[in-house]
C-alpha positions as CSV (number, residue, x, y, z in Angstrom):
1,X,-8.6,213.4,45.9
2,X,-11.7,211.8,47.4
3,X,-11.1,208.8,50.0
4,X,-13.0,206.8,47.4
5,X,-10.7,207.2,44.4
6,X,-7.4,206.5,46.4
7,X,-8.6,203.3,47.8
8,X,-9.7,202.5,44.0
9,X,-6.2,203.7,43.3
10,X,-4.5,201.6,45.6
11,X,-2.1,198.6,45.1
12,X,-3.8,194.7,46.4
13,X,-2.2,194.1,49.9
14,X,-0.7,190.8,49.9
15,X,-2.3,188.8,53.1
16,X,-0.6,186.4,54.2
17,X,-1.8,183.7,56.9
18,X,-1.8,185.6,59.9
19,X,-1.3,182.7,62.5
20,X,1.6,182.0,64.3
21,X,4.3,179.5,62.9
22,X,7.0,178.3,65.6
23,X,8.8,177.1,62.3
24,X,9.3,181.1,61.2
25,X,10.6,182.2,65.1
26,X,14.0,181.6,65.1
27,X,17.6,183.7,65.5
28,X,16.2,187.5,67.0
29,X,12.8,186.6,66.3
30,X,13.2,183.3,68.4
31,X,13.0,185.6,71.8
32,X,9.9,187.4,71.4
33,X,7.3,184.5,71.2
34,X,4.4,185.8,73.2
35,X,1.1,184.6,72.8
36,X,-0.7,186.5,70.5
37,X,-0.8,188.6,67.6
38,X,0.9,187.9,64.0
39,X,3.7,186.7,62.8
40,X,7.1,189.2,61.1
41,X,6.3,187.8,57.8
42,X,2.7,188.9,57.9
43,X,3.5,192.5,58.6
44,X,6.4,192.8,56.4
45,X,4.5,191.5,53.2
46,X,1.7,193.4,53.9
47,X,3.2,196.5,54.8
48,X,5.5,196.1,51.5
49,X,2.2,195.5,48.9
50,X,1.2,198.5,50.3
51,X,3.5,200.7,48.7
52,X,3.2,203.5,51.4
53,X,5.2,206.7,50.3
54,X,8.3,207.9,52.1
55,X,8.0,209.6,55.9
56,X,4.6,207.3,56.0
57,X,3.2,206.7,59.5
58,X,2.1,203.6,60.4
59,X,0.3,202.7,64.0
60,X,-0.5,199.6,65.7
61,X,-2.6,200.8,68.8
62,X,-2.4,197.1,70.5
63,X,1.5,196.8,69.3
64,X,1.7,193.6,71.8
65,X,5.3,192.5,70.9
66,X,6.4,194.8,68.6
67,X,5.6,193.0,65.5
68,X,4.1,195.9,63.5
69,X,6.9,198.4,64.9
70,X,9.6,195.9,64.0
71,X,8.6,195.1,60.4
72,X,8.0,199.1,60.0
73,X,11.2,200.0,61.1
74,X,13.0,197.0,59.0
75,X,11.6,198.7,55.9
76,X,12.4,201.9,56.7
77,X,9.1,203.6,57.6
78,X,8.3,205.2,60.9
79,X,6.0,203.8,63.3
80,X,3.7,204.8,66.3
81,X,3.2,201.1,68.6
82,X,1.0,202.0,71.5
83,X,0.1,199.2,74.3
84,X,-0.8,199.7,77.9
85,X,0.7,196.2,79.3
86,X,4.1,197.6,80.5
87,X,6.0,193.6,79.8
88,X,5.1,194.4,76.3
89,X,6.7,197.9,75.8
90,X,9.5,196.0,77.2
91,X,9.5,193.7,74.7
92,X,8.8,195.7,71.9
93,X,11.9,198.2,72.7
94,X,14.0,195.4,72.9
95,X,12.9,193.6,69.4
96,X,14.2,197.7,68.0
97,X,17.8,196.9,69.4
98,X,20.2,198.0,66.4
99,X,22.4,195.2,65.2
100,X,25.5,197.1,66.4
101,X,24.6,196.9,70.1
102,X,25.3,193.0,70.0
103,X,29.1,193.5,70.7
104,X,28.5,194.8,74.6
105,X,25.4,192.3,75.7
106,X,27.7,189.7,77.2
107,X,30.4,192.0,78.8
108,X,27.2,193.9,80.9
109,X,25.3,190.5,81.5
110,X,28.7,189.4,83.1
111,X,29.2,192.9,85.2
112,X,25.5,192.6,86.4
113,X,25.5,188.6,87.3
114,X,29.1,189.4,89.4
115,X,27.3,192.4,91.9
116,X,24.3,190.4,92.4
117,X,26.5,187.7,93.7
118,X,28.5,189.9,95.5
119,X,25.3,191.6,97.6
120,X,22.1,190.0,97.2
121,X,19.4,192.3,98.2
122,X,16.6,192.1,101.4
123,X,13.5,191.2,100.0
124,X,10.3,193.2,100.8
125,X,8.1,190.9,102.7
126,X,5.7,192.1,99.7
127,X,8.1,190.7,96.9
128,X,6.0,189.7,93.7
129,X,8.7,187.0,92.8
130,X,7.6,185.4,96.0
131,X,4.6,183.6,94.5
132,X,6.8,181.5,92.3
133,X,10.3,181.5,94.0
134,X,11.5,180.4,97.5
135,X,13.6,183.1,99.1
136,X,17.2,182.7,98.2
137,X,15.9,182.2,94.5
138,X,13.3,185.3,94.4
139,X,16.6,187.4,96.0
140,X,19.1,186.6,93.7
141,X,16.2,186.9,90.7
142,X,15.9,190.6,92.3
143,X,19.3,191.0,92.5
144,X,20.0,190.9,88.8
145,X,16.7,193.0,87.9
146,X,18.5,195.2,90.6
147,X,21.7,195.9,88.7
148,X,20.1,195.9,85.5
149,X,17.8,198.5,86.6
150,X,20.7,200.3,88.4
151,X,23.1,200.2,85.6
152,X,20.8,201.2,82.8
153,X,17.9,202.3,83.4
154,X,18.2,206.5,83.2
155,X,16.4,209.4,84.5
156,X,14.2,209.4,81.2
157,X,13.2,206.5,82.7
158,X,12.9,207.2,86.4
159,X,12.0,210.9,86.0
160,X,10.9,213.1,88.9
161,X,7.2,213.0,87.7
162,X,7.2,208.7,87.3
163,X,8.2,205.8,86.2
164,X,8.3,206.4,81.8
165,X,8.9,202.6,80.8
166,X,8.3,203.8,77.3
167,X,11.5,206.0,77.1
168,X,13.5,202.6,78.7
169,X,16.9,202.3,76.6
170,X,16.9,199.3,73.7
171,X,20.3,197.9,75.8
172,X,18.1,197.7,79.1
173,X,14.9,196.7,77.7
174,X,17.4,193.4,75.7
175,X,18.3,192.5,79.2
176,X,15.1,192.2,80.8
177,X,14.0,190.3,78.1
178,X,16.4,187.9,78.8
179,X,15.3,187.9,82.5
180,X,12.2,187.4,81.8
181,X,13.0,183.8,79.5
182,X,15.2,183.0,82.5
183,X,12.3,183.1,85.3
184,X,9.7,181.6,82.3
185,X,11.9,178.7,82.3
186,X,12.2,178.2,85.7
187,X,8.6,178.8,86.2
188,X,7.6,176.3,83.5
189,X,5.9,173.6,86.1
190,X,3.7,175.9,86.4
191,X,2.4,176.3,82.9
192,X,-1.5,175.3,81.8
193,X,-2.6,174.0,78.9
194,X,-3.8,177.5,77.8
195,X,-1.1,179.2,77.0
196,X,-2.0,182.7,78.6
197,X,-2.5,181.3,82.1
198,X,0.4,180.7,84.4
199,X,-0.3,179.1,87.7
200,X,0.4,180.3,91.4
201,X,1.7,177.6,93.7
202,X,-0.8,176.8,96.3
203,X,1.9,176.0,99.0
204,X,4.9,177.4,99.8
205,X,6.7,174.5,99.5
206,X,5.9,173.8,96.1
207,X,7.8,177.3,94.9
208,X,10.4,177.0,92.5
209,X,13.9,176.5,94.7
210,X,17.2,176.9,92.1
211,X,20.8,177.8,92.5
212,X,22.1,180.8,92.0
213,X,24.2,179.4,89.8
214,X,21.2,178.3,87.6
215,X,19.8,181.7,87.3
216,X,22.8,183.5,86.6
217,X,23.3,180.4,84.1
218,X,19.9,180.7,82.4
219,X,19.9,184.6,82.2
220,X,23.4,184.6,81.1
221,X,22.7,182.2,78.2
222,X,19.9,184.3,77.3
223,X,22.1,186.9,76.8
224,X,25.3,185.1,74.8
225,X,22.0,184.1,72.3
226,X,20.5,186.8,72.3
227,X,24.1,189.0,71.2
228,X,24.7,185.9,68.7
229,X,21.2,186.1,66.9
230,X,21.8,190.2,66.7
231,X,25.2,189.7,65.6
232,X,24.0,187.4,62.8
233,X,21.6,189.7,61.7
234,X,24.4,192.3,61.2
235,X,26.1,189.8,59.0
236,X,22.7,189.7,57.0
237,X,22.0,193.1,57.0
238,X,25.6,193.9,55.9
239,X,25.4,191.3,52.5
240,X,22.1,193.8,51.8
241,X,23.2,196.6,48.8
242,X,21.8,199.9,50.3
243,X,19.3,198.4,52.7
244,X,16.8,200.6,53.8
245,X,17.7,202.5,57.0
246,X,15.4,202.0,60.4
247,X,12.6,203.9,60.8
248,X,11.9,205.9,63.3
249,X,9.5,204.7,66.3
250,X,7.6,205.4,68.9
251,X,6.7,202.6,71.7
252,X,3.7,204.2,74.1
253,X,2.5,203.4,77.0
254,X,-0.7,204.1,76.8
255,X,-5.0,203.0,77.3
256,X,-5.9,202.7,73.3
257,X,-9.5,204.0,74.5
258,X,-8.5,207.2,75.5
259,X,-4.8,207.4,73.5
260,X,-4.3,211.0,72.3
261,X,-3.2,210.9,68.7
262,X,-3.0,213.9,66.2
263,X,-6.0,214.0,63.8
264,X,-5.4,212.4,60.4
265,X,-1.8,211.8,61.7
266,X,-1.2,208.2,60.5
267,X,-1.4,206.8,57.2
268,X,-1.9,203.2,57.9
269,X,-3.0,201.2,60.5
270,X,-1.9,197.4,61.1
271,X,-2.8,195.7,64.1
272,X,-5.0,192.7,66.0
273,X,-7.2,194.0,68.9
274,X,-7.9,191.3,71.7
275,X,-10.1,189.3,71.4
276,X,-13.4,188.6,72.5
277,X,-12.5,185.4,74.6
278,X,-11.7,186.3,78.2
279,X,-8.1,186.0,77.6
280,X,-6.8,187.5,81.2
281,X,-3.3,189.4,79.2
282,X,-2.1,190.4,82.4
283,X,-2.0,186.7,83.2
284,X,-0.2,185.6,80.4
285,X,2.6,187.7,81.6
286,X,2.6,187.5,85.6
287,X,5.9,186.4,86.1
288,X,7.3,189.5,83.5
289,X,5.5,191.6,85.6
290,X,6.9,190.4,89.0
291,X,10.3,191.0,87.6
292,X,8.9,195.0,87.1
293,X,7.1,195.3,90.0
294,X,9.6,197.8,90.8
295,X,9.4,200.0,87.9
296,X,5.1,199.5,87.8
297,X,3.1,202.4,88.9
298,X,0.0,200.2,89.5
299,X,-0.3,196.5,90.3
300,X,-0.9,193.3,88.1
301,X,-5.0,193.0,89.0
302,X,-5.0,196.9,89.0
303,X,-3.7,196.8,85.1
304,X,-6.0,193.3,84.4
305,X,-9.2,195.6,85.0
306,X,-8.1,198.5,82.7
307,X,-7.6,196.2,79.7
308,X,-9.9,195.3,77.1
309,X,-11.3,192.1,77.6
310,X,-10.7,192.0,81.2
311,X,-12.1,189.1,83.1
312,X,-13.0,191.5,85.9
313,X,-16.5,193.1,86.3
314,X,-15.9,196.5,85.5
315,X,-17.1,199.4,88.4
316,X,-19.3,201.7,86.5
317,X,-22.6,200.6,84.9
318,X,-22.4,200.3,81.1
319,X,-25.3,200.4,78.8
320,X,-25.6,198.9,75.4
321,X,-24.6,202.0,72.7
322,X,-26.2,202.1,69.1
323,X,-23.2,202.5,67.8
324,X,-21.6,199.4,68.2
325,X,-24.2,197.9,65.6
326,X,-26.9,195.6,65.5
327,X,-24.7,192.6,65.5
328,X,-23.4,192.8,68.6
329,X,-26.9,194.0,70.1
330,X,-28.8,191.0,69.4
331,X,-25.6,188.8,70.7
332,X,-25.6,191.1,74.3
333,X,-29.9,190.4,74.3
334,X,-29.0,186.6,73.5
335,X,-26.2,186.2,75.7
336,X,-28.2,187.8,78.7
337,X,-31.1,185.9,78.2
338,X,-29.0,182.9,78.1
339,X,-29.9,180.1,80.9
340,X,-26.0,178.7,81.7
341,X,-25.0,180.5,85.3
342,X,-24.1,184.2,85.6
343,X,-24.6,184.8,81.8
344,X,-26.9,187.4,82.6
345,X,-24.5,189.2,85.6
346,X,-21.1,188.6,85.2
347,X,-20.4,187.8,81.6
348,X,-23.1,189.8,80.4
349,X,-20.9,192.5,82.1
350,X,-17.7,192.1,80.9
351,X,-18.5,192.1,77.8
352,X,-20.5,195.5,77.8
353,X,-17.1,196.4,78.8
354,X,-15.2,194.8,76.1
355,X,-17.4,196.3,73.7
356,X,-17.3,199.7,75.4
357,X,-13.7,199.6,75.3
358,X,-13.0,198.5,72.0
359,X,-15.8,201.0,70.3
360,X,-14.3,204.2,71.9
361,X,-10.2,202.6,70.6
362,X,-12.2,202.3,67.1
363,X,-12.8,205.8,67.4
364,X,-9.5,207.0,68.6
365,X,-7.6,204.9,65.9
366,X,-10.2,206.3,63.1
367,X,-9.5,210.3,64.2
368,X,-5.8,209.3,63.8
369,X,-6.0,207.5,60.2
370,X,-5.6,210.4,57.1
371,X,-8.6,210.0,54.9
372,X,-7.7,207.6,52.2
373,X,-5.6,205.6,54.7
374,X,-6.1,201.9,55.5
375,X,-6.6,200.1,58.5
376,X,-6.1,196.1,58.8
377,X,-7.4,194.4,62.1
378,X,-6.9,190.5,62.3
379,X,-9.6,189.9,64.1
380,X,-10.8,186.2,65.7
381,X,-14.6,185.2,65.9
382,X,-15.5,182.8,69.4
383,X,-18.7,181.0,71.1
384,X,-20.3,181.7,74.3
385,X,-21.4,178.4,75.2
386,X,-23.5,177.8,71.6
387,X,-24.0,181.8,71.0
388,X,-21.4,182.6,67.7
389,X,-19.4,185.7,68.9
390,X,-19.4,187.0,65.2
391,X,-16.4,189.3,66.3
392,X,-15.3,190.0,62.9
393,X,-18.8,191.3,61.5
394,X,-19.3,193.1,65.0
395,X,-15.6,195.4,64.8
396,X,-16.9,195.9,60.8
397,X,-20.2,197.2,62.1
398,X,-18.3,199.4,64.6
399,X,-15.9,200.4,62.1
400,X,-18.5,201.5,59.7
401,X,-20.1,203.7,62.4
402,X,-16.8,205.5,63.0
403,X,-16.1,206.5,59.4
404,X,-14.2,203.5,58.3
405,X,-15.1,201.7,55.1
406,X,-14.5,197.3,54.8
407,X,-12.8,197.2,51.2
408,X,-11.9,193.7,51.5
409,X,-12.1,190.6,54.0
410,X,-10.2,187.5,53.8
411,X,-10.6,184.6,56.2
412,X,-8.6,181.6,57.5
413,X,-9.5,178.7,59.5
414,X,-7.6,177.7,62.6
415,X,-7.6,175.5,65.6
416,X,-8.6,177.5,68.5
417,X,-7.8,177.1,72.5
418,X,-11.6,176.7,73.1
419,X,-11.6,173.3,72.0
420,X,-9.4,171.8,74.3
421,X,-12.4,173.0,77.1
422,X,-14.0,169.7,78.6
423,X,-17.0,172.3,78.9
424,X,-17.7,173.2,75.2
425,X,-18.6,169.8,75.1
426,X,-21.8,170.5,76.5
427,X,-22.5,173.0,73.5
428,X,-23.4,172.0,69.7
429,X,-20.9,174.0,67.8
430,X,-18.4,174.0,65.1
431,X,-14.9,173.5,66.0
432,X,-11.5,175.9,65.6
433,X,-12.1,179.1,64.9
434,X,-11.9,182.1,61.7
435,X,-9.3,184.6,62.0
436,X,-10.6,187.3,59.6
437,X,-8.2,189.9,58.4
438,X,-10.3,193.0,57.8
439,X,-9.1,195.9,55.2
440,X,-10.8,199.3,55.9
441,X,-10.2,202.6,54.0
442,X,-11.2,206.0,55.7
């Protein structure tokens, strides 16, 4: 059957807003609100209307959180979730933690609180939690991480050949999640107004000084939630008449421009690329990733440049390919020729690596998708200075020169962080932003 007739043939995805609503993150979901992506809701109804037969695969190649993976597996249908920021493969193995496991959360918390009271570690003069905490602080912090690591984390983990974050247990992956909430709270003086930037302290006076008792108070009540909300969702699951059982996933660590996936492996795709904004990722997680610093093979700036949309100039010299459309040519020509300062060095650069980096994950995720399948990107447009980054029309133009086909494309209008810039002031433009959600069919 031609790739034509099955997208004919195929059922009308239910799209549902896909912004964020604080209102919809509570119990389990309550603990996973990073910035970013959809909402469980979103996924769910659309992976649902899609009617996708049994032993389906479905792949989200910038899984973030886990949203995609965790709707997939609460319907029953296996899942591929693939990110290269190792906070979220944290995350997104925790969010997979089976209902049943909420019994022995509190018992370990407790075990691992009582060694690191018992012998705080020496800090490395080094220490990542350094830039937020004072000493006795950062120490205990590390002590916990410590034990957690030491009591769970296995040689799948810590294997001869590396550090394999993606093979981390569910149990382990639960209690640094709680960790990290702990030192977000503690950090929260240092919050910005954009909600992926957390600030350093410029003296080291002005670093976070708490009790031990406060951390171990803070992590601990993470925990006692966290083993309530699961436990609750047992209760749910159990008043379900033959609910589905989990699906099988897979949570990779892994650069979506190079990811090696099986040719016409995956039958639907579900996902939301970053966006072209100079969100810094890596940012929005740099106390999570002080907590790992341990457990990371490469360093926090180190990561920052490997990911798409990177605010850092990238090494190599990168020249404008035909295949990324006309579109985003004539945006590259305007935006270099464009008189504001360093629009024609340094932005002009990173975005040849944006779209560099998000044309060759097109292709990867297009070699993976079975002809026929579907692939739905939520994907934001944005200004540089008074140029329209026509994101949306851009990835469809990309899409289109990787084999993919736009078979439907439904907007939705939302406030967006730009407007709360003093500097866009100085630019005629409309405000908020659209948040397209883009249905392709190989």
């Amino acid at each position: 059957m031609s790739a034509r007739k099955t997208a004919q043939m195929a059922p009308r995805l239910r799209i549902l807003s896909p912004k964020r609503n604080k209102l919809l993150q509570t119990g389990w979901e309550g603990f996973f609100p990073y910035y970013a992506g959809f909402p469980e809701v979103f996924a769910r109804e659309l992976l649902q209307s899609a009617e996708l037969r049994r032993g389906a695969v479905i792949l989200d190649p910038w899984n973030g959180s886990g949203t995609t993976t965790y709707a997939a597996s609460g319907l029953g249908l296996s899942s591929i979730g693939i990110d290269l920021n190792p906070v979220m493969i944290i995350v997104a193995r925790a969010r997979l933690l089976p209902p049943t496991e909420a019994d022995h959360l509190k018992p370990l918390a407790a075990a691992i609180i009582s060694r690191a009271y018992s012998a705080p570690p020496i800090l490395d003069p080094n220490e990542a939690l350094l830039g937020w905490f004072e000493p006795s602080t950062a120490a205990f912090v590390r002590g916990v991480e410590q034990n957690i690591r030491r009591s769970l984390v296995g040689d799948m983990t810590k294997s001869p050949d590396g550090i394999h974050l993606d093979k981390i247990s569910g149990t382990a992956a639960t209690l640094y999640v709680a960790l990290f909430a702990a030192c977000r709270k503690l950090v929260a003086p240092f919050r910005s107004s954009n909600p992926t930037w957390l600030r350093v302290p410029k003296e080291p006076d002005a670093r976070v000084a708490a009790t031990q008792a406060t951390v171990a108070e803070y992590f601990a009540a993470n925990v006692r939630d966290m083993s309530a909300a699961l436990s609750a969702k047992l209760d749910a699951d159990l008043r379900i008449a033959n609910p589905p059982r989990a699906g099988e996933c897979k949570i990779n660590l892994s650069d979506t421009a190079s990811m090696k996936l099986r040719k016409s492996s995956v039958d639907f795709v579900l996902t939301s690329p970053p966006y072209c904004t100079r969100i810094d990722y890596t940012a929005a997680t740099r106390i999570e990733l002080a907590v790992l610093a341990p457990l990371l093979i490469i360093g926090a700036r180190a990561l920052g440049k490997q990911m798409i949309g990177s605010t850092q100039v990238p090494s190599a010299s990168i020249e404008v390919d035909e295949s990324w459309g006309k579109t985003c040519a004539r945006f590259l020509k305007a935006l270099r020729k464009h008189p504001s300062k360093a629009s024609s060095g340094y932005y002009y650069r990173t975005h040849l690596d944006y779209f560099d980096k998000m044309s060759r994950s097109i292709e990867r995720m297009s070699h993976a998708l079975k002809p026929g399948g579907h692939a739905i990107l939520v994907i934001q447009d944005s200004y540089y200075k008074d140029l329209h980054n026509d994101l949306p029309k851009m990835i469809t133009e990309i899409g289109v020169e990787h084999g993919l086909s736009l078979e439907r494309r439904k907007n939705f209008h939302l406030r967006s962080m730009s407007d709360i810039n003093p500097g866009r002031r100085s630019y005629v433009r409309p405000s908020g932003a659209t948040e397209s959600v883009l249905c392709f069919v190989k």
